[in-house]
C-alpha positions as CSV (number, residue, x, y, z in Angstrom):
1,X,-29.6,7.9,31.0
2,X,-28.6,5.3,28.6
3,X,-24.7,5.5,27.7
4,X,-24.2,5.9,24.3
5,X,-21.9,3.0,22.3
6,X,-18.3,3.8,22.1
7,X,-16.4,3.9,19.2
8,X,-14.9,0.5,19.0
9,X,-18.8,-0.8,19.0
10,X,-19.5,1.2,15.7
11,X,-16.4,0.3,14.8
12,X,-17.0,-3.1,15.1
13,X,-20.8,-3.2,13.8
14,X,-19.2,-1.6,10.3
15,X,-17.0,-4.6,10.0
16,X,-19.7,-6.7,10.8
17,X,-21.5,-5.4,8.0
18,X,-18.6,-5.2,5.6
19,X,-18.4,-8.8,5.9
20,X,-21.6,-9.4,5.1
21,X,-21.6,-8.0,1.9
22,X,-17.7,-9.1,1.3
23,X,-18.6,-11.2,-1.9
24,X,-20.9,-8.4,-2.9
25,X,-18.1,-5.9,-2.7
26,X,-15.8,-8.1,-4.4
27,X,-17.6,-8.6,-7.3
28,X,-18.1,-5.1,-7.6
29,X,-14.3,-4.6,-7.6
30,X,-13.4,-7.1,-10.4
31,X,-16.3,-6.2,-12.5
32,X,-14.4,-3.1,-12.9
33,X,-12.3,-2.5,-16.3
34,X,-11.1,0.1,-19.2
35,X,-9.1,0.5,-22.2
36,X,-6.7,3.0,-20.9
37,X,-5.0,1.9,-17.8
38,X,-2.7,3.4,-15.3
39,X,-0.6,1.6,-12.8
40,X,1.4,3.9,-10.1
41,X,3.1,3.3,-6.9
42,X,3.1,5.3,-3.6
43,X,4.3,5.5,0.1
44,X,1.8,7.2,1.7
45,X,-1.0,4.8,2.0
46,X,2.0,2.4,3.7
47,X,3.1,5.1,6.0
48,X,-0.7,4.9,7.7
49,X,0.0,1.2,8.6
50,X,0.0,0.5,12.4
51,X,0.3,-2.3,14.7
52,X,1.8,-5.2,13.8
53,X,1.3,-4.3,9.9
54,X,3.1,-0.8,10.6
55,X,6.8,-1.6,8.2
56,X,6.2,-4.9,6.7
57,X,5.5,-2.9,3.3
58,X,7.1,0.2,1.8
59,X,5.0,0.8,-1.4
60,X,1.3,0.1,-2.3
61,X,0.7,0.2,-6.1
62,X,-3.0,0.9,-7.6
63,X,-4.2,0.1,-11.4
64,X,-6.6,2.9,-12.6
65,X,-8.7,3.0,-15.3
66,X,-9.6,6.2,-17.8
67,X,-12.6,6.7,-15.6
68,X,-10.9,7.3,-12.2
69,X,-12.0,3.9,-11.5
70,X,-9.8,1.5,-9.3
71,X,-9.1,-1.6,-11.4
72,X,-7.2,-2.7,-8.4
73,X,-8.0,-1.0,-5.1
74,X,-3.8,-1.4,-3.2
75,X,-1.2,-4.4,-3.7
76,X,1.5,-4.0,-0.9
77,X,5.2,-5.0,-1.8
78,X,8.5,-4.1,0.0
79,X,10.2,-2.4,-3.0
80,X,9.4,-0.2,-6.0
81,X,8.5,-2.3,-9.1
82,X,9.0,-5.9,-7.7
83,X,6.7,-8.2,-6.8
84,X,3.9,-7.4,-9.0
85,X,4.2,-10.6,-11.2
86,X,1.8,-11.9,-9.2
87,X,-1.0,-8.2,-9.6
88,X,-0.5,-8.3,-13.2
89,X,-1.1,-12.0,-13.9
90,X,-4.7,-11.9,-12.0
91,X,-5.5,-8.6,-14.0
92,X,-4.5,-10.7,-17.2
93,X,-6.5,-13.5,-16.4
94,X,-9.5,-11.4,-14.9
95,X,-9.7,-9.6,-18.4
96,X,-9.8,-13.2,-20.1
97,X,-11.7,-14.9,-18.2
98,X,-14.5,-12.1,-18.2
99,X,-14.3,-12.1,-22.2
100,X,-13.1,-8.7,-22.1
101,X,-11.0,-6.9,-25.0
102,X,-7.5,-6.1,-23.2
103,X,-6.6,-3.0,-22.8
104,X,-4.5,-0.9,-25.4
105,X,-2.4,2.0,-23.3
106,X,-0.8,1.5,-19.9
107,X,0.9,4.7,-18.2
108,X,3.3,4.0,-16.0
109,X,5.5,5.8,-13.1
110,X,8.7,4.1,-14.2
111,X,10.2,1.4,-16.0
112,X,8.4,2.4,-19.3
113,X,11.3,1.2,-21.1
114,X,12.2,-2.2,-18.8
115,X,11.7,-5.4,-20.9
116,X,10.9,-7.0,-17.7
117,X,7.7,-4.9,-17.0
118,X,6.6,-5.9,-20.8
119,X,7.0,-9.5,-20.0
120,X,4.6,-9.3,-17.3
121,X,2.1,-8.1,-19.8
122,X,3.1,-10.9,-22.6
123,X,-0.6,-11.9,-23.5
124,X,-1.3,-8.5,-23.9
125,X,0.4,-8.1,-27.3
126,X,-0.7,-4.9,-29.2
127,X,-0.5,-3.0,-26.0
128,X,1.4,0.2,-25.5
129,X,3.4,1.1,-22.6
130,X,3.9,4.9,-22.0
131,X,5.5,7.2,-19.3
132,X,3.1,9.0,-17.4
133,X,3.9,12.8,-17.9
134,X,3.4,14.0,-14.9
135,X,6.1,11.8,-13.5
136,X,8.6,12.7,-16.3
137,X,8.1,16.4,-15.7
138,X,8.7,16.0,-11.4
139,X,12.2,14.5,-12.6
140,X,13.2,17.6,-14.1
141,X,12.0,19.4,-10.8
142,X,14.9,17.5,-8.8
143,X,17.2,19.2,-10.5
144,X,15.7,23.0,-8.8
145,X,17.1,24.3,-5.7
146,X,13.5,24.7,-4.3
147,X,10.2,24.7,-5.2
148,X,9.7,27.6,-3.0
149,X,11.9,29.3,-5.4
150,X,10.4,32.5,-7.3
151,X,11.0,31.2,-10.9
152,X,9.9,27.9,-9.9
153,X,6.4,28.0,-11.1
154,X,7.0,29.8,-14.4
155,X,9.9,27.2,-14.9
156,X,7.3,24.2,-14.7
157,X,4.6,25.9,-16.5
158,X,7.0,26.4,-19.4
159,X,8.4,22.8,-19.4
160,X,4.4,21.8,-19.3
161,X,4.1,24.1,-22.7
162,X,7.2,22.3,-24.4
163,X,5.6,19.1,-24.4
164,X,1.9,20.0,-25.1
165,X,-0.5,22.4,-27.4
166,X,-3.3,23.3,-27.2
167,X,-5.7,22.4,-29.8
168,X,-6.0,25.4,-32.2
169,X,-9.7,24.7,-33.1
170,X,-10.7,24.5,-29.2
171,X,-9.1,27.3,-28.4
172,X,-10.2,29.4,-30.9
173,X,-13.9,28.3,-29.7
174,X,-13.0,29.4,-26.0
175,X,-11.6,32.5,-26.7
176,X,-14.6,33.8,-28.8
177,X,-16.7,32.4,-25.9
178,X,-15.2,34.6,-23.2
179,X,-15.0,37.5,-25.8
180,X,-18.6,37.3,-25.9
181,X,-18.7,36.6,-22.0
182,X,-16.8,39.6,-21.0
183,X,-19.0,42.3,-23.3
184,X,-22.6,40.9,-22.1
185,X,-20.7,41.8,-18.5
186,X,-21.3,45.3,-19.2
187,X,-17.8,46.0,-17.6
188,X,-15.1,44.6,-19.6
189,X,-14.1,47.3,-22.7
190,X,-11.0,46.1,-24.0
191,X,-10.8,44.2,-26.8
192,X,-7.4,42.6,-26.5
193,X,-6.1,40.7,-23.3
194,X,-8.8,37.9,-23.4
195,X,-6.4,35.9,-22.2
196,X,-6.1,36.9,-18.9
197,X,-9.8,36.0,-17.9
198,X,-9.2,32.2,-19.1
199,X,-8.8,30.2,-16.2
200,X,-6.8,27.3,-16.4
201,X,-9.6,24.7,-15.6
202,X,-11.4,26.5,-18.3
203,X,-9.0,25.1,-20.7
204,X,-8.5,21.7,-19.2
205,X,-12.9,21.8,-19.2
206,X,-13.5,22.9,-22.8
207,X,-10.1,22.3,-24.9
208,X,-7.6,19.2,-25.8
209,X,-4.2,18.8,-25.6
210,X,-1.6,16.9,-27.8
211,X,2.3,16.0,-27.6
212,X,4.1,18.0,-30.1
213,X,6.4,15.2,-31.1
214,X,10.0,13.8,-30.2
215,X,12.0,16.3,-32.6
216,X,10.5,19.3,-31.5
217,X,10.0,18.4,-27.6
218,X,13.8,17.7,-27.7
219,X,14.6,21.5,-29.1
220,X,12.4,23.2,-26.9
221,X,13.4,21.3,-23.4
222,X,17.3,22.3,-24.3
223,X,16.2,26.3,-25.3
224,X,14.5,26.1,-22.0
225,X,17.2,24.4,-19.9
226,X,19.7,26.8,-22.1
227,X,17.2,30.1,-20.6
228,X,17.4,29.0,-17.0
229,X,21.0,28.2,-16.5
230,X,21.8,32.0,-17.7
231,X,21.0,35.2,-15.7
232,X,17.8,34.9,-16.6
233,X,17.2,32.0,-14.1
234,X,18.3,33.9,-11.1
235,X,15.9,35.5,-8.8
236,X,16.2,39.1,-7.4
237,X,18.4,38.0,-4.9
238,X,20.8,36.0,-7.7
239,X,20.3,32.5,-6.5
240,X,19.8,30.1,-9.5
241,X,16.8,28.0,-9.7
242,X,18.8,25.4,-11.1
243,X,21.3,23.3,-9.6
244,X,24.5,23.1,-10.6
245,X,24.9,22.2,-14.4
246,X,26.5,19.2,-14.5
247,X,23.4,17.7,-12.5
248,X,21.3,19.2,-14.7
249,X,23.0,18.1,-17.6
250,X,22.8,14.1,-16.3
251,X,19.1,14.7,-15.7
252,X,18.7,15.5,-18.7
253,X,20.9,13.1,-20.5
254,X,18.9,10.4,-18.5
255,X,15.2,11.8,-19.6
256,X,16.3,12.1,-23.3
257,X,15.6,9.0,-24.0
258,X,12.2,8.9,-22.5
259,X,10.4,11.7,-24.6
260,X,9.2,9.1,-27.0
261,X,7.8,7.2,-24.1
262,X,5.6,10.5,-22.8
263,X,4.1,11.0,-26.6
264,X,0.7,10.5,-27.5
265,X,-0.2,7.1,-29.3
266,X,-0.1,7.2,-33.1
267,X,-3.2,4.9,-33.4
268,X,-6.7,6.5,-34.4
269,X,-8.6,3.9,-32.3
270,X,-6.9,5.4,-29.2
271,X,-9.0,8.5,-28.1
272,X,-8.1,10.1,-25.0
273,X,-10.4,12.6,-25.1
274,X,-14.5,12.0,-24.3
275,X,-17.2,15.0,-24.9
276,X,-19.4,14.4,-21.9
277,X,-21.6,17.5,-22.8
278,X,-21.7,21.1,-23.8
279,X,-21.7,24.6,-22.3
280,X,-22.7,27.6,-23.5
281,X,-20.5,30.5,-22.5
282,X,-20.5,33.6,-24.5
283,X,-23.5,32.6,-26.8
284,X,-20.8,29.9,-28.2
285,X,-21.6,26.5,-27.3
286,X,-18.1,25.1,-25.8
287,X,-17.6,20.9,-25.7
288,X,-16.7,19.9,-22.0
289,X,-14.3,16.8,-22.5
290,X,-12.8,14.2,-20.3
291,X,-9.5,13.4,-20.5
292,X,-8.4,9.4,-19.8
């Protein structure tokens, strides 16, 4: 019988044929652009590196667009934050020489505030550099004993609800949807508890969010911290979720000044929300958005 190719054959006809296609590719690559960008840096794609690449890098940072699109697929630096001059000059320059309109909101996993990270993006002048909330929020989980802890998931999902709302109009729309959902089932009777039945990626699908400003963000995040260094953040067995307070209170001291960085972008040609199509649910016809 004929012996089947092993896997460093296959391995090697797929290069073969990346190659071929390598300006292809390319092209593809840095054709790619957006309006709302997002540039974040990880370890785990470094961790994978093996042979003689394995430790000559420690983080890989990636520029997304609104889309979920790569801008930039990985650039490889030995430390958080540096050595990216050289990334963000050949975005710049890609965006000018391709006639493009530059780009008007850039999230960011640190150094929102850092005069440095602004210089890098000089020639983009009217654009807006804002914490990524997500990141802001996983701060505020260092200072819990555990994740595995039993209030930890009602702690986040409050600290979630003191820096968004839910569109009133939206949810008024979805809830008279699943109303109407619920008695075509034949099953459901009551009238109150509708609630319950919305899913959470029903209201991320059919309903947008907004901040709810610096002033009022502030107020809720300190009622919240206020809650859960009482009794009331204990567990049955009495261990705190929280850490002791004076860690709490410099985590908090630190992230104050960063709520204006996390809010949403007082400008009306700034949409962060796309309809992409409607549902009907309920006999209501529900708008199913994108969010950038």
């Amino acid at each position: 019988m004929t012996l089947v190719p092993k896997g460093p054959w296959f391995l090697a006809v797929y290069v073969r044929d990346v190659l071929s296609r390598l300006d292809e590719v390319k092209a593809k690559i840095t054709s790619t652009f957006g309006s709302v960008l997002k540039m974040e840096s990880t370890k785990k794609v470094t961790k994978k590196l093996g042979g003689n690449a394995a430790g000559t890098a420690s983080w890989a940072t990636n520029v997304g667009n609104e889309l979920g699109q790569l801008v930039l697929s990985s650039v490889l630096t030995d430390s958080e934050g540096d050595g990216l001059g050289d990334m963000v000059t050949d975005l710049v320059e890609r965006y000018r020489n391709s006639d493009v309109l530059p780009p008007k909101l850039l999230y960011v996993d640190r150094d929102c505030c850092s005069k440095k990270l602004k210089s890098h993006f000089h020639e983009w002048r009217n654009l807006v550099i804002h914490l990524d909330v997500w990141h802001f929020m996983r701060r505020f989980a260092a200072g819990c004993c555990s994740e595995s802890h039993a209030l930890y998931a009602n702690f986040m999902s409050r600290l979630s609800a003191c820096l968004f709302e839910w569109n009133t109009k939206d949810l008024q729309r979805l809830y008279a949807a699943k109303r109407g959902q619920l008695s075509a089932s034949g099953v459901w009777r009551k009238r109150k508890d509708v609630a319950m039945h919305i899913t959470k990626k029903e209201l991320a699908l059919h309903c947008k969010r907004r901040t709810r400003g610096v002033e009022e963000t502030t107020r809720l995040i300190k009622d919240l911290f206020d809650t859960f260094s009482s009794d009331k953040g204990n567990d049955t067995m009495g261990i705190p979720l929280l850490n002791k307070t004076s860690i709490i209170q410099q985590i908090w001291e630190e992230q104050k000044q960063h709520i204006s960085c996390i809010q949403d972008v007082d400008d009306p040609s700034i949409q962060l929300y796309t309809q992409t199509g409607t549902l009907k649910k309920g006999g209501v016809e529900l708008p199913i958005y994108r969010c950038a």
